[in-house]
C-alpha positions in Angstrom: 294.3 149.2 81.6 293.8 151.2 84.7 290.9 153.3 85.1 290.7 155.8 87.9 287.2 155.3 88.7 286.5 155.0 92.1 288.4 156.6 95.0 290.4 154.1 96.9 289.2 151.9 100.1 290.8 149.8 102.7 289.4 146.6 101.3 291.9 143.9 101.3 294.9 146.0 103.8 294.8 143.8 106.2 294.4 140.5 105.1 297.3 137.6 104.6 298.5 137.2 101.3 296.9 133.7 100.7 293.8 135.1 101.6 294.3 138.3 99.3 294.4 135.4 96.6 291.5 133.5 97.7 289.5 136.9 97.5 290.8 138.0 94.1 288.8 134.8 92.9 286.0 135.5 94.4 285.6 138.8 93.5 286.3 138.3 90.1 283.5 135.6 90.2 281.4 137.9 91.8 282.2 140.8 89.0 281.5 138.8 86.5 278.1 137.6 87.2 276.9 140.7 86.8 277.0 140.4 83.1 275.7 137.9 80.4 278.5 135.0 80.0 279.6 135.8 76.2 280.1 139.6 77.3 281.6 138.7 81.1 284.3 136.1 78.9 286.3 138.9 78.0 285.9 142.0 79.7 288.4 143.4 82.7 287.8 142.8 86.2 288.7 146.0 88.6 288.4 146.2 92.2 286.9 149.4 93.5 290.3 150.5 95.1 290.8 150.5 90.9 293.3 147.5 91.5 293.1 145.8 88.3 292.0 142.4 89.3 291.9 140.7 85.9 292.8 142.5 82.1 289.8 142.3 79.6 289.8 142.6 75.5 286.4 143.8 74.8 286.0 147.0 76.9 284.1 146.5 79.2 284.8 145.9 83.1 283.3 144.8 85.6 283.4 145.3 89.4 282.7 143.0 92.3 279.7 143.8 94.7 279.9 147.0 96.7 281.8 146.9 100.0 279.5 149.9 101.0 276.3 147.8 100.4 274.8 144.7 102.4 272.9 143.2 99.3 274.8 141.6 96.6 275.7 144.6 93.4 278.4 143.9 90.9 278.2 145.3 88.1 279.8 145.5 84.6 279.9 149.0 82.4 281.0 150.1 79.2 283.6 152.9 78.8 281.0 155.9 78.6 279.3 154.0 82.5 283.2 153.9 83.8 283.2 157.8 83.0 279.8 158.2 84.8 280.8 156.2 87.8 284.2 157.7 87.8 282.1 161.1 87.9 279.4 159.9 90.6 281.9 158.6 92.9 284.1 161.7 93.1 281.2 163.4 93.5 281.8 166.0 90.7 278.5 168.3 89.8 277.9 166.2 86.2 279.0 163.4 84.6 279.8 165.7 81.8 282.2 163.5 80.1 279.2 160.7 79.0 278.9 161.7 75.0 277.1 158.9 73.4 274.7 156.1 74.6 276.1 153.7 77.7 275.2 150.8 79.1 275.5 148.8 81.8 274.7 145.1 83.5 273.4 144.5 87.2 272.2 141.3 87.0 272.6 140.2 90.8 269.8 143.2 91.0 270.8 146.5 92.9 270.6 148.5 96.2 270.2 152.1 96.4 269.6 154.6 99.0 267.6 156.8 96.7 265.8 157.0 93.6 266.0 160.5 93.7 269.3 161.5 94.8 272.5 160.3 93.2 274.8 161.3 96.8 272.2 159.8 99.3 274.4 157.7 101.4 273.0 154.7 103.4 272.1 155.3 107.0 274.0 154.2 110.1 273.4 150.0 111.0 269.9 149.7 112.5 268.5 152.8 111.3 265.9 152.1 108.9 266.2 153.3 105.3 262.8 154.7 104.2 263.9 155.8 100.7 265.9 152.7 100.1 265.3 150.8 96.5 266.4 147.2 95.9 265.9 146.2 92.1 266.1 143.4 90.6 268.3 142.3 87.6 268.2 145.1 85.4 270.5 146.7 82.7 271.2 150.7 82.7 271.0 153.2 79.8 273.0 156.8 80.4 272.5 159.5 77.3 274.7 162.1 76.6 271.5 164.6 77.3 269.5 163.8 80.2 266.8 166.2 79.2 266.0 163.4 76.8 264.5 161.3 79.6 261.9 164.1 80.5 258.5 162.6 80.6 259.5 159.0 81.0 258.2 156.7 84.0 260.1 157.4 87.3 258.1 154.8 89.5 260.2 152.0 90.3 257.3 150.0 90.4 255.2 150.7 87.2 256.4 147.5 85.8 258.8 148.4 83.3 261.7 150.7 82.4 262.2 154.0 84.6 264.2 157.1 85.3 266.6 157.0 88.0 267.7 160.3 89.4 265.5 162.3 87.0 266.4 166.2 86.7 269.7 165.6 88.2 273.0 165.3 85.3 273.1 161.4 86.7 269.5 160.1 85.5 269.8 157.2 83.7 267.3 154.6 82.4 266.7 151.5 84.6 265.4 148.8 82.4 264.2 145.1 84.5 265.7 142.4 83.1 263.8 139.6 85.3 262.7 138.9 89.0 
């Protein structure tokens, strides 16, 4: 099944075909250790040029770290994340699709430019990124009705589950998972 989640990039273009191979391994090792294993057994394996990389059976899938980021950030959604993602990445104003509780796995941790800001792009190599956020292995929450989340912890450091992107249509819950 083909999801058309992310928009397309020039990731594997230009390599050999042996190599091509060789990467669709790794990737879909990389994809799938963002999950627990009994979940990561059976879900589907896209690259994020939505190249299906490996079919799944239990509805969720899982992508391979970020081209666009240095630090290691697979991750694995279920169908109401892939419609928030699909949403985030095309930009659009709201992820208005979401209409029941989602999760999702990042358990190789995270990297984002801003807690604040759902668009904040990374700077330019060697500029330093003062609102940058690396998290640790965590698990993410959307609800259909963000105004839920009002009131809850936005501090990545407090210790415990926060708000990411609070009073934008893209907070979600970030819950820690480990170190």
């Amino acid at each position: 099944m083909r999801h058309t989640v992310i928009p397309a990039l020039a990731l594997a273009i230009c390599l050999p075909l042996s190599a091509q191979g060789q990467d669709r391994e790794a990737k879909i090792k990389n994809a799938l250790s963002a999950a627990p294993a009994a979940l990561a057994e059976h879900a589907a394996v896209m690259d994020w040029d939505n190249a299906e990389l490996r079919p799944g059976t239990n509805g969720w899938t899982c992508l391979p770290d970020s081209p666009q980021i240095q630090e290691n950030t697979p991750m694995c959604l279920d169908a109401q994340w892939l419609k928030w993602v699909d949403a985030w990445a095309n930009e659009r104003e709201a992820p208005s699709e979401v209409s029941e509780i989602g999760i999702a796995y990042m358990l190789q941790g995270g990297y984002d430019a801003s807690n604040t800001d759902p668009f904040a792009t990374f700077p330019p190599a060697g500029v330093e990124c003062t609102e940058c956020l690396e998290s640790g292995p965590h698990l993410m929450i959307i609800v259909p009705d963000v105004e839920m989340l009002n009131g809850m912890p936005t501090d990545p450091n407090s210790g415990g589950p926060w708000v990411m992107f609070q009073g934008t249509p893209y907070a979600h819950i970030m819950v820690p998972v480990g170190k």
